[in-house]
C-alpha positions, 0 to 999 in steps of 0.5 A: 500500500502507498501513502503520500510519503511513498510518492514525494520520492518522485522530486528525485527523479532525473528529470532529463527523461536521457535515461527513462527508467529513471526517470520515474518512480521505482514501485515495489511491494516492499519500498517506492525509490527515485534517483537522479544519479546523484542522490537516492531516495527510498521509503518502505510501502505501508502494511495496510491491507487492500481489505481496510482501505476505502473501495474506489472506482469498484477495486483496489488493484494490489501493484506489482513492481513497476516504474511510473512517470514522476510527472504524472505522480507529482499531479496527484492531488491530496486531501487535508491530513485528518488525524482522526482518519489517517487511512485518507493519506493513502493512495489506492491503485485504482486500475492497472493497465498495460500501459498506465496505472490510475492512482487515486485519494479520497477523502470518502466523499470525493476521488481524485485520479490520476492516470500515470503512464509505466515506463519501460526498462529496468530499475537499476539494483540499488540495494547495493548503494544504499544498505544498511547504516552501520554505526547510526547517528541522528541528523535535525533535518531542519538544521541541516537544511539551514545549513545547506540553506545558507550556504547556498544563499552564499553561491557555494554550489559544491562543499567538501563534507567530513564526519568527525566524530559526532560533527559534520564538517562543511567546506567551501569556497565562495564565489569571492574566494572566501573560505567558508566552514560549518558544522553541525552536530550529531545525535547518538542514536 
């Protein structure tokens, strides 16, 4: 089953369509991933199953692995979360056609489908790249986009990074030639 989260992975896709399996999302059972060849993004499915979920258009389609267009994934409107019905941010497979498949929200008293078209090809084997974290320290994900945030504000477009101990070190060089550092400090896990 997916869920909004499982389908923000399509802002990483390669937008350039020069190798159109990458270009889209990566849609498993188990996980939904995207990449640019630069970075990778992968988010484990939920484990709700067909039978809890609202029927939609007469069918919930249970999806097999399959790649979908990221731009068609990113018109996919959603409903206001609801504490109370969480289930409502999930996304139902609604029809599944050789060459498309519809996805759609409700809210139980309006759908909203999106069709997205498959693409052909092979999703390449990222298993190996993005493994298991050995020795896990916690990042604030707001700090680190603060960070990154003003580093960029500074024309800095590449930074060298090192993990020192319980630090991540920024380094770069401003447009004007001036050194920049930054550090942000890590959590134990």
């Amino acid at each position: 089953m997916l869920n909004r989260n499982n389908l923000l992975v399509a802002n990483i896709c390669d937008p350039s369509n020069l190798r159109m399996e990458i270009s889209g999302v990566h849609i498993t059972p188990e996980y939904t991933e995207a990449t640019d060849q630069f970075c990778l993004v992968r988010v484990a499915t939920i484990n709700t199953p067909a039978s809890e979920l609202p029927v939609v258009n007469g069918a919930n389609v249970e999806l097999k692995e399959v790649i979908l267009g990221a731009e068609g994934i990113k018109n996919l409107k959603y409903f206001k979360p609801n504490k109370e019905l969480p289930i409502l941010d999930n996304v139902i497979v609604s029809n599944e056609k050789e060459d498309r498949v519809d996805l759609t929200t409700t809210n139980l008293e309006i759908n909203n489908t999106v069709t997205v078209r498959k693409i052909e090809g092979n999703y390449p084997n990222t298993s190996q790249v993005i493994g298991d974290i050995k020795n896990p320290r916690t990042v604030t994900i707001k700090l680190l986009k603060k960070v990154i945030d003003t580093i960029s504000k500074m024309g800095i477009d590449n930074a060298d990074i090192e993990i020192v101990g319980e630090q991540i070190i920024f380094k770069g060089i401003t447009k004007e030639d001036q050194d920049v550092k930054a550090v942000l400090m890590l959590h134990l896990r």
